[in-house]
C-alpha positions as CSV (number, residue, x, y, z in Angstrom):
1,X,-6.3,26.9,14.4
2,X,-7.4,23.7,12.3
3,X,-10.2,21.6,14.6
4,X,-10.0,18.3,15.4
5,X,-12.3,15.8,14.9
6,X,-12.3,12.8,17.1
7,X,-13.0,9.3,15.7
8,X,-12.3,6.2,16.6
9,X,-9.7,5.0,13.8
10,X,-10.9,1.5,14.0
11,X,-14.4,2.5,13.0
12,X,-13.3,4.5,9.9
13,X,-14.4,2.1,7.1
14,X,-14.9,1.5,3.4
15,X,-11.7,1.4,2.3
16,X,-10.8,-1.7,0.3
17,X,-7.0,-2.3,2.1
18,X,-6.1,-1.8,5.2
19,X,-2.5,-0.2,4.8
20,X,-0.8,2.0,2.8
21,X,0.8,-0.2,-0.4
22,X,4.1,1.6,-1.8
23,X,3.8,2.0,-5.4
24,X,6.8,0.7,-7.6
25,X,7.8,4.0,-8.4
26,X,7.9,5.0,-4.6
27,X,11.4,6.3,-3.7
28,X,10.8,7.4,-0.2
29,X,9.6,3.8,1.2
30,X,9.4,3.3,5.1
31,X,12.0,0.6,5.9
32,X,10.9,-2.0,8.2
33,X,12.5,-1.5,12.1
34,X,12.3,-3.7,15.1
35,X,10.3,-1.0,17.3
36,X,9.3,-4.1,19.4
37,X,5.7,-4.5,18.9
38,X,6.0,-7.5,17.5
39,X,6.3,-6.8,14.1
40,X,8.8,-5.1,11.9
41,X,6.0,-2.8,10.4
42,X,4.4,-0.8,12.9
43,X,1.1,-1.0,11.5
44,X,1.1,-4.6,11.3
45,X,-1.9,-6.2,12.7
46,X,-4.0,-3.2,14.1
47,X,-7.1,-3.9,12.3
48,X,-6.9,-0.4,10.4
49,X,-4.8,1.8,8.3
50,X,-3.6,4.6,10.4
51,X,-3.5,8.5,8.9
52,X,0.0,8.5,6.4
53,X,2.1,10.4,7.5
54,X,2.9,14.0,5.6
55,X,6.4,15.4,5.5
56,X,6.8,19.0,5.0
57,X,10.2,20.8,4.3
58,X,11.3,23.8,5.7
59,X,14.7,25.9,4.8
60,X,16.4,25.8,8.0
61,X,17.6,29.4,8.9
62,X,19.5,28.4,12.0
63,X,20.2,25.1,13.6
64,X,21.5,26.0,17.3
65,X,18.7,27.0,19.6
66,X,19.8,28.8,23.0
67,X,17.4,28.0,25.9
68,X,16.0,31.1,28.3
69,X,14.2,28.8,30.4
70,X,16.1,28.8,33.9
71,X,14.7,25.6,34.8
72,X,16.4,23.3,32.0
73,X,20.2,22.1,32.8
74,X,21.3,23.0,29.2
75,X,22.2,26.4,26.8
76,X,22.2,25.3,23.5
77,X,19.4,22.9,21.5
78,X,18.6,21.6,18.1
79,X,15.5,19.8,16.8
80,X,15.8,18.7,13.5
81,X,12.0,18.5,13.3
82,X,8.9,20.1,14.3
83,X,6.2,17.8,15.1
84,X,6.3,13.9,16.0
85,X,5.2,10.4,14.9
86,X,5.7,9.0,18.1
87,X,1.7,10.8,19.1
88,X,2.8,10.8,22.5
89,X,-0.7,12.3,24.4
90,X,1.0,13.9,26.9
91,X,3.4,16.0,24.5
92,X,4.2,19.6,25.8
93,X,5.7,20.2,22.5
94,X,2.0,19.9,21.2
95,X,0.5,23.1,21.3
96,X,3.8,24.7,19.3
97,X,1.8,23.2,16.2
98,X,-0.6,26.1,16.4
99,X,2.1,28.5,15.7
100,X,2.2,26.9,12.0
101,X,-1.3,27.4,11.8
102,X,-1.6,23.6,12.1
103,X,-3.6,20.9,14.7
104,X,-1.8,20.2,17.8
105,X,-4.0,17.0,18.0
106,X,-3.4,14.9,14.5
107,X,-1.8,17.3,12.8
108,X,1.1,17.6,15.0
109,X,1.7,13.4,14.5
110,X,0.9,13.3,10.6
111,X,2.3,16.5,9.3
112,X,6.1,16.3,10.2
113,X,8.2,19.7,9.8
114,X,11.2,18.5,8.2
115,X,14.5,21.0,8.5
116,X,15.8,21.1,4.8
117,X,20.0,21.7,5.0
118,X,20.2,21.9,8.5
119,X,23.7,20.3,8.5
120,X,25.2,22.9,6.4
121,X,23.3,25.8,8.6
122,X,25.0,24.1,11.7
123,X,28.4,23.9,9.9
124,X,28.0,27.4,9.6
125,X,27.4,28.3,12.7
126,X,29.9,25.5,14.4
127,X,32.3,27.5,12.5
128,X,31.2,31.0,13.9
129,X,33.7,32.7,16.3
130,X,31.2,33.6,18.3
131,X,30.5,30.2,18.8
132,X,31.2,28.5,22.3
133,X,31.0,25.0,22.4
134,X,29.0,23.6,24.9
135,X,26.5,20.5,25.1
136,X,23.8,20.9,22.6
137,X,21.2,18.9,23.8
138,X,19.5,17.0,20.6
139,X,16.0,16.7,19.7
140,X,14.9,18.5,23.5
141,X,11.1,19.8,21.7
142,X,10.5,16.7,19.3
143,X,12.5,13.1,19.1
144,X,15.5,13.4,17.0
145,X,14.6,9.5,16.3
146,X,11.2,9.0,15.4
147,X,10.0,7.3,12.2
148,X,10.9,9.8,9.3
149,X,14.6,9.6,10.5
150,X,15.1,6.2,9.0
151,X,14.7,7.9,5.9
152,X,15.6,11.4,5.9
153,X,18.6,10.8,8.0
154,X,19.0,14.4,9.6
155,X,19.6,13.6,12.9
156,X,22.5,11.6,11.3
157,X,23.9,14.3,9.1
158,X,24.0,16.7,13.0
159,X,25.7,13.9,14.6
160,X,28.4,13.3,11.7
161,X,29.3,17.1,12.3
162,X,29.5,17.1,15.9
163,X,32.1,13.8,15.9
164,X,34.0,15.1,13.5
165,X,34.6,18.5,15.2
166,X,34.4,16.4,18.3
167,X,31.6,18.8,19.8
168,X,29.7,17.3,22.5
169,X,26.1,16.3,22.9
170,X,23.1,15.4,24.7
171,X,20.4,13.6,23.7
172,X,16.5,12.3,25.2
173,X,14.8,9.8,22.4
174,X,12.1,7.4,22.6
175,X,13.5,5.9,19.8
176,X,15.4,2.5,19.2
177,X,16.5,4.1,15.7
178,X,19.6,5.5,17.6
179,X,21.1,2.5,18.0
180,X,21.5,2.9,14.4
181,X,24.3,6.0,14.8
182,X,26.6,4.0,17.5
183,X,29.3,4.0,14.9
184,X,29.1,7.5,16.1
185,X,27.7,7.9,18.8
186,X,29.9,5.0,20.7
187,X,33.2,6.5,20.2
188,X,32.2,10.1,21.1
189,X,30.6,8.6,24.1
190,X,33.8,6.7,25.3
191,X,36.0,10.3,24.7
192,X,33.5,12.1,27.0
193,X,31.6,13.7,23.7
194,X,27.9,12.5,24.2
195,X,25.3,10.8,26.5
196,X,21.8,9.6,25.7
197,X,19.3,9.0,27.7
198,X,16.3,6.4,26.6
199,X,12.6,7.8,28.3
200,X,10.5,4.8,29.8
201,X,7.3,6.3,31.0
202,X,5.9,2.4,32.0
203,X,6.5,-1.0,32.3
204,X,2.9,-1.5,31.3
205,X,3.6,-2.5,27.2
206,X,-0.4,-2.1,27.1
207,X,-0.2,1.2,28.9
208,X,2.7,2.6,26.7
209,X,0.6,1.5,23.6
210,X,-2.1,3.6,23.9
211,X,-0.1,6.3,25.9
212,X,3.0,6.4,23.3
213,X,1.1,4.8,20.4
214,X,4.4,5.0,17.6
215,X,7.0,4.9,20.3
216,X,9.0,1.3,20.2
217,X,8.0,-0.9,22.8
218,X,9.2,-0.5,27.0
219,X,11.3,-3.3,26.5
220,X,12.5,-2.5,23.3
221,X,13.8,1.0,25.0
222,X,15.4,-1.1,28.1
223,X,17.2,-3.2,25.2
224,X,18.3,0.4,23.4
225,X,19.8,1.2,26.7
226,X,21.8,-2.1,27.2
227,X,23.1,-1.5,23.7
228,X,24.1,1.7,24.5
229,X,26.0,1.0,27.8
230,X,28.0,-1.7,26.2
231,X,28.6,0.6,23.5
232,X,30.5,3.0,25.9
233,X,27.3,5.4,25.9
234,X,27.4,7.1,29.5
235,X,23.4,6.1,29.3
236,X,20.3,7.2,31.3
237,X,16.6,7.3,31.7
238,X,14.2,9.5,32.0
239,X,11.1,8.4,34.0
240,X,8.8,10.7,32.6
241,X,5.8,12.2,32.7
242,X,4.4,11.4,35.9
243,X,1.0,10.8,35.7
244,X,-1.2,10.7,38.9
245,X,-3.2,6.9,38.6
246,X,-2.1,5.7,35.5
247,X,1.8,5.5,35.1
248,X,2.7,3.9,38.9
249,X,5.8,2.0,38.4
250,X,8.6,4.3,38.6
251,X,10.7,2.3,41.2
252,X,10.5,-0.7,39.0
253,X,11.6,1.4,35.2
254,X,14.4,2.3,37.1
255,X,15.0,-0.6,38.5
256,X,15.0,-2.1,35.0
257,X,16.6,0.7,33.6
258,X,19.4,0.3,36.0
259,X,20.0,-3.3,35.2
260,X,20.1,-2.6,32.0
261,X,23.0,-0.2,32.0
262,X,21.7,2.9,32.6
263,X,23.4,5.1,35.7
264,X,21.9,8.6,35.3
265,X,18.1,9.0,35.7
266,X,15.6,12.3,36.1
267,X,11.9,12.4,36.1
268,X,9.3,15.1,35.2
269,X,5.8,15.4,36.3
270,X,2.8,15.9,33.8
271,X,3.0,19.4,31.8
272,X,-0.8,20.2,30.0
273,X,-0.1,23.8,28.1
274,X,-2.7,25.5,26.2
275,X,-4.7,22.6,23.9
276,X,-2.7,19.9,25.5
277,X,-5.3,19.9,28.2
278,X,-8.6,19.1,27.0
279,X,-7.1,16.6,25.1
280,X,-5.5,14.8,27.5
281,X,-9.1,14.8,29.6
282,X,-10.2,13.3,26.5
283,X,-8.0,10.7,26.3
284,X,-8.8,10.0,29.9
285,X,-12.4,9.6,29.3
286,X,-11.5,7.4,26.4
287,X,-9.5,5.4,28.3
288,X,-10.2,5.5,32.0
289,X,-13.4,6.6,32.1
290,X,-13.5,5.5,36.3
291,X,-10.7,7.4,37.3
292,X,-10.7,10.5,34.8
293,X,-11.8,12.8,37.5
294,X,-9.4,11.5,40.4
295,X,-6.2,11.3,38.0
296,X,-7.0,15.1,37.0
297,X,-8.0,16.1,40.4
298,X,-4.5,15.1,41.1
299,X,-3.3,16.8,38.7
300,X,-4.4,20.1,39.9
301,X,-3.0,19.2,43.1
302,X,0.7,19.3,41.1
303,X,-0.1,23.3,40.0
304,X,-1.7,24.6,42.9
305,X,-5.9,23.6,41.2
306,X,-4.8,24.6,38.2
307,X,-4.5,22.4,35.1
308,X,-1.4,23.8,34.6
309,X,1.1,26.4,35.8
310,X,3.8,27.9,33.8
311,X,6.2,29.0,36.6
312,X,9.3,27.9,36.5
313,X,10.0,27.4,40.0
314,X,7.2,24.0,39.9
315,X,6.7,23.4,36.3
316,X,9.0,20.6,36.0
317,X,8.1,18.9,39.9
318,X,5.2,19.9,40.6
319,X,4.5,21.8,44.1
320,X,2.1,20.4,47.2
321,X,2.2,17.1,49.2
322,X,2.0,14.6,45.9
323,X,5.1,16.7,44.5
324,X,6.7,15.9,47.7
325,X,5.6,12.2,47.7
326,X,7.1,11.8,43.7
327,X,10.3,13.5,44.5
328,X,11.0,11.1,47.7
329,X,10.2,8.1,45.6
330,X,12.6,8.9,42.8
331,X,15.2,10.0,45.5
332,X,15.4,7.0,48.0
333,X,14.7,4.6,44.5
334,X,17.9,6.3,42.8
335,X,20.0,5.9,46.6
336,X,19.3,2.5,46.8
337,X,20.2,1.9,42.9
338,X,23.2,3.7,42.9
339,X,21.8,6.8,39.9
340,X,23.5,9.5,39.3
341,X,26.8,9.1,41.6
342,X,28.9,10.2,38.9
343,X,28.3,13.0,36.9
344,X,31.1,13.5,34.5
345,X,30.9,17.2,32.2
346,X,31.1,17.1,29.1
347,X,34.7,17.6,27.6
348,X,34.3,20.7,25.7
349,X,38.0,21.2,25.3
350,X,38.1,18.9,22.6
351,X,36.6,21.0,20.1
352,X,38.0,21.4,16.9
353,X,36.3,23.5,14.2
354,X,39.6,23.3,11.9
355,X,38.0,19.9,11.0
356,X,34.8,21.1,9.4
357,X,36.4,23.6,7.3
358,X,36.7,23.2,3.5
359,X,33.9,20.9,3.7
360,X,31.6,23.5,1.5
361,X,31.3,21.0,-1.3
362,X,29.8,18.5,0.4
363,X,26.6,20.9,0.9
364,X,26.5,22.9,-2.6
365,X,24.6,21.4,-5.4
């Protein structure tokens, strides 16, 4: 496993710039995006040149995932990409970047696993009899959104498949780049085909910077979600992680959330597998120093004094008296809002593989 080696980026010096120039000859150039932070370049005004980032293509052998897990409401998943920009510190998809013999610290935000020809591996298996169509829940381990999407477009070549067999899907993003694919996304919505639901973790726009460095901006995600919703989006939000001490306004995302068109909502508390704890205490005792040891105390009050427990029956809640406390918050906050009164399946009947056949020369070559 690579090692980490933790350094302030603002006291890396003696460079000459402070940001990455594209050359002339540069055909992959990061396009500027409103992410909300004030700038359309995300890098804009930090004081420092953050690590590039390094994308790394993989022949995708399959597309559709099926989930095992009996504590996650869906069957079927697809990521296009391993890894994530978005350097969330809390990330429980983290420790998978040890598996590709890879950091789960900087590694797992700077070295992106991109999923070469996953739209023709998903046509494929679309087109399988075996197949059953179901929800397949979209970017579930990394976001299907983050920065390299603007270019590499692979979320977008899934989603072109799945309207035009009219296969339905799920999706959880951080990521105001979606509200690039309403074209899509809008229609399929309004026939029943998709949902999306934006994650707001805080308010706190000084929180979320340093908890969700590359993410866009709280209120950039509540204006996602408005677009959404008048896009004929059935729209949600996830209110997650829960974090003891440090992320306290859940009554007032959703309040926010709810204004802002959102009518489904679900939380999760803090998940800390494998490497993901220590560096989270680190980031703690970069951060907030005074309360480290109360937030993680707190913590181990979730998994029964653990850091972490992997049972399924509390892995997603929590278990003890500040499980209890989080679930009646988000319960009497979601009654009082009117969340998650309607519930509407997805229409799987819809489904029409006839449409993606003869489409194989749009993948050869």
């Amino acid at each position: 496993m690579s090692s980490d080696v933790f350094i302030p980026l603002q006291a890396i010096k003696g460079r000459g710039v402070a940001h990455r120039q594209p050359h002339r000859f540069e055909r992959d150039q990061r396009a500027a995006f409103d992410d909300g932070w004030g700038s359309l370049d995300a890098e804009a005004g930090e004081g420092f040149a953050p690590p590039a980032t390094e994308v790394i293509w993989e022949d995708c052998r399959s597309a559709i995932t099926r989930n095992e897990s009996p504590d996650i409401g869906f069957n079927l998943g697809l990521n296009p990409y391993r890894g994530c920009e978005h350097g969330c510190v809390y990330c429980y998809a983290r420790p998978s970047h040890s598996y590709l013999d890879l950091s789960p610290g900087l590694d797992f935000e700077t070295k992106i696993i991109a999923k070469r020809g996953i739209a023709e591996v998903l046509r494929r298996e679309l087109l399988s009899p075996r197949h059953v169509p179901e929800m397949i829940a979209l970017g579930t381990v990394t976001d299907a959104y983050q920065p390299v999407e603007r270019e590499l477009r692979l979320t977008r070549s899934v989603i072109e498949l799945l309207a035009q067999s009219s296969h339905p899907l799920g999706m959880v993003t951080k990521g105001s780049g979606v509200e690039r694919d309403l074209d899509l996304l809008g229609p399929m919505g309004q026939q029943g085909l998709a949902a999306v639901y934006v994650t707001i973790t805080t308010l706190d726009a000084k929180l979320a910077r340093i908890l969700e460095p590359r993410a866009a901006a709280p209120h950039r995600r509540l204006r996602t979600l408005r677009t959404l919703a008048e896009a004929g989006v059935p729209t949600g939000v996830s209110v997650s992680p829960q974090i003891p001490f440090i992320n306290d306004d859940m009554e007032q995302v959703l309040e926010a959330a709810y204004e802002a068109g959102a009518r489904r909502a679900f939380y999760q508390v803090l998940r800390l597998p494998w490497e993901l704890s220590p560096m989270f205490r680190q980031w703690l005792e970069l951060h907030y120093p005074e309360r480290a040891a109360r937030v993680m105390a707190r913590v181990q009050d979730l998994r029964g004094g653990k850091d972490y427990d992997a049972d399924f029956a509390t892995r997603m809640k929590g278990q003890g008296v500040w499980a209890d406390l989080l679930r009646q918050r988000f319960t009497k906050a979601c009654e009082r809002l009117g969340f998650n009164l309607d519930r509407q399946p997805m229409d799987s009947s819809r489904f029409r593989p006839a449409a993606l056949r003869g489409q194989a020369d749009l993948f050869a070559g």
